[in-house]
N, C-alpha and C positions, 0 to 999 in steps of 0.2 A: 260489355258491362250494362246492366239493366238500370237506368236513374230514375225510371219511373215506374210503378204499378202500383193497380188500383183491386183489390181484394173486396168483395162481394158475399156479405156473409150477416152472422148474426155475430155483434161487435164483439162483446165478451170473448165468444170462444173461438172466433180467431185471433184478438188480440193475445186472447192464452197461449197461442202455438208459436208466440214471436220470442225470440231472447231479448233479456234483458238490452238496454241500452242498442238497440238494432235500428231504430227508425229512426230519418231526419226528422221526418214531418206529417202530421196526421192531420187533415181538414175531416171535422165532421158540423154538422147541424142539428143533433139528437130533437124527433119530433116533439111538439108541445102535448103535454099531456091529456088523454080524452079528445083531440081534436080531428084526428084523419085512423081510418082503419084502411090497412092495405091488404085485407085478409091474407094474412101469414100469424100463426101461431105463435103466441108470445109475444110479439112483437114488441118493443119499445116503445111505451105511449098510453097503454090501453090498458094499466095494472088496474087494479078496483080501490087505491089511496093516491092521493099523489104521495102520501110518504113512501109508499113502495116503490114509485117513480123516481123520486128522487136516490133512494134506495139505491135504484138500479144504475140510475146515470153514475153515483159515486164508485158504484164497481167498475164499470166501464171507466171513468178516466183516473182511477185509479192504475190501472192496466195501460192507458196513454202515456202515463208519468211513467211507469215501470218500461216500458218498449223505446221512450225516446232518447234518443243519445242527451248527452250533457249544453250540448248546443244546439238541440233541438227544439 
């Protein structure tokens, strides 16, 4: 039985590939906006509004609340 793994990706569309109610527990840090590039494409952080930022983050834990179980 696996209790732990750690999934490396871009957040959204892995959290897409998860079934409903499947996760205990999800730690994230979502970076502050405009303040570090990691040169990767899209990334989280570097939209050109923060309202698209924000935008993004509510997709994203959006998708948190959808994957975590009820006592999660």
């Amino acid at each position: 039985m696996i209790t732990n793994k750690i999934y490396v990706g871009d957040a959204l569309k892995v959290l897409r590939t998860f079934p409903d109610g499947s996760v205990d527990c999800v730690i994230t840090s979502p970076p502050y906006w405009g303040m570090r590039d990691y040169g990767i494409a899209d990334q989280l952080g570097l939209e050109p509004t923060f309202q698209e930022y924000v935008d993004k983050l509510i997709l994203v834990f959006y998708e948190i609340k959808r994957v975590l179980e009820d006592d999660g």
